[in-house]
Phi, psi and omega in degrees: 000302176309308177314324174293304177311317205272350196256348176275334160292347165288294196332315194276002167275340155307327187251353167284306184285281171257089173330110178301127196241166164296150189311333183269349169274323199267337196235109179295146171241181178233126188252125164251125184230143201213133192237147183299327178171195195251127167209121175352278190312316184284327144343276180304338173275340171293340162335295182315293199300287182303319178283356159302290153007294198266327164317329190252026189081021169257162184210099197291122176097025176246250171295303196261141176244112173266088179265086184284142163236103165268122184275350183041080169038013180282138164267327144330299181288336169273350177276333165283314179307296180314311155308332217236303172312303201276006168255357160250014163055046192275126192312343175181156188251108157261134170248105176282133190032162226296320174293325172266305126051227153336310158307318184283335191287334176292338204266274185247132189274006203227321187291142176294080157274080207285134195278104211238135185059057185206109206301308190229076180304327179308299197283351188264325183112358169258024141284160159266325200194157188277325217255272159281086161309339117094028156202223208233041159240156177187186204165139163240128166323107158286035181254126183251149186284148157320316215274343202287314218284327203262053089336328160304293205297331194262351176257302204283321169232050166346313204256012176275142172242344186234146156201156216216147188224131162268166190221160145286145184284308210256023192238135209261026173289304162286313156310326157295295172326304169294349164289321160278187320298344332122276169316301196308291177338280184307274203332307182275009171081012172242149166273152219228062178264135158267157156255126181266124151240163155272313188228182149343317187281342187234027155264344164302311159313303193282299139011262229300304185282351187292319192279027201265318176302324187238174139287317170223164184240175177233119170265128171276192169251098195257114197273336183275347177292301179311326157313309170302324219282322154338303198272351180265328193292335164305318166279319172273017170241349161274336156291344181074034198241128194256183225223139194207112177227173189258002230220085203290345166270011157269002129353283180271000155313315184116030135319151168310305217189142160195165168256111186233181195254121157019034200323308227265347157310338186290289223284314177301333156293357172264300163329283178327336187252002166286314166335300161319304193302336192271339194258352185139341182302123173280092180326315187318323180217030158259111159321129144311097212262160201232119173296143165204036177273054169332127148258149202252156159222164168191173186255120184282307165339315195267321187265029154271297201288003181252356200044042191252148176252094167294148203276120175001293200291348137262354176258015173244019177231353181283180139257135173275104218265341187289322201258000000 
């Protein structure tokens, strides 16, 4: 009897000492989140992704172990990175944009890829369907409708007829995108020309010749526009042409105005659907879920220096991203 007393009182100093916790406290996991490069938006959303994370109890150097990588737009360096991630086998994958992506749907059929900052996975090739995704990506979307942003464009400048968009040639994220933004537009009674870049170098030149062109231009959400996007904003306000983007630090950059999403929401809804998956959820048949809490912003600095009157009934409901 006594012998039996000494062994449950060890147990319970055992158990005083390492505690039995839930399963997800107890058993560390590995997290890789791998981003195309540093830009304000993608920043925030990897941001978005660790304060998701941790909200929901992952907590990185408690429980989760983390494996970041920024390839800073080499694409070479994302074909190693990718490879190299998936040979350390990490319990789930954030992929920041639309390339990385891709890279990893090239790389592994088995590891859990939440598509995170990445606008039309269907139209990207990485879905089967928004409904079913049938392999091992899934996500949720930042793609905001067209018809709303060039809606703006019809309360602020009636009489605009034209509008002009750059696109990347070689992200196939942005080609799409100027194709519905392209569609929406005629559909709504505007003439629509884009431009193509490859990099970063050739938005001044083209910036230059789009705005001989349009009344507005429309920034999508584009990770090399965005790189860029100082040197576009530059061009289009000594043209006097104003800028209607999805994109609030481009905004406060000197876009005029837009109805945009969050980043760093992109990035904490996306932790959340990683969170399922980590938690038992099947990428295979976890839907793509599509963000739509819109907020209008706008630059007061830029429609002061555009002479644009922006209409009441949004700027008393808006935020002025300049002050």
């Amino acid at each position: 009897m006594k012998k039996l007393i000494k062994v449950m009182s060890l147990l319970v100093t055992l158990l005083t000492l390492f505690p039995i916790n839930s399963a997800k406290a107890q058993d560390d996991i590995t997290v890789a989140i791998v981003t195309m490069m540093s830009h304000p938006s993608l920043d925030l959303i990897k941001d978005g992704v660790y304060e998701g994370l941790e909200a929901g109890g992952y907590v990185e150097g408690e429980n989760m172990d983390v494996l970041y990588h920024n390839v800073e737009g080499d694409i070479n360096m994302l074909g190693m990175v990718t490879e190299e991630v998936v040979s350390q086998e990490p319990d789930i994958i954030f992929a920041i944009s639309t390339p990385v992506a891709q890279a990893f749907q090239n790389t592994t059929e088995d590891i859990p890829v939440v598509l995170t900052g990445v606008r039309d996975p269907e139209d990207a090739g990485l879905v089967a369907t928004y409904e079913e995704p049938g392999g091992n990506m899934t996500g949720v979307s930042h793609m905001t409708p067209h018809n709303v942003q060039f809606e703006l464009i019809q309360q602020f400048n009636p009489e605009a007829k034209t509008i002009g968009m750059i696109y990347t040639t070689s992200e196939d994220n942005s080609v799409a995108e100027v194709e519905q933004a392209e569609a929406t537009a005629k559909e709504m009674g505007f003439e629509f020309v884009s431009q193509g870049i490859s990099s970063t170098n050739d938005m001044q030149m083209v910036a230059q010749s789009l705005v001989g062109d349009v009344d507005v231009i429309f920034a999508g959400n584009d990770n090399t526009i965005a790189s860029a996007f100082n040197t576009l904003a530059e061009v289009a306000d000594n043209a006097g042409v104003p800028i209607i983007t999805t994109v609030e630090e481009m905004v406060e950059q000197g876009a005029l105005a837009g109805l945009v999403l969050s980043q760093k929401d992109i990035g904490i809804q996306n932790a959340e659907y990683g969170i399922q998956i980590l938690e038992g959820a099947d990428p295979a048949t976890l839907p793509v879920k599509f963000m739509d809490d819109y907020l209008f912003v706008y630059n007061g600095n830029t429609a002061e220096n555009l002479e644009i009157t922006l209409p009441e009934n949004l700027t008393s409901e808006g935020i002025d991203l300049s002050k």
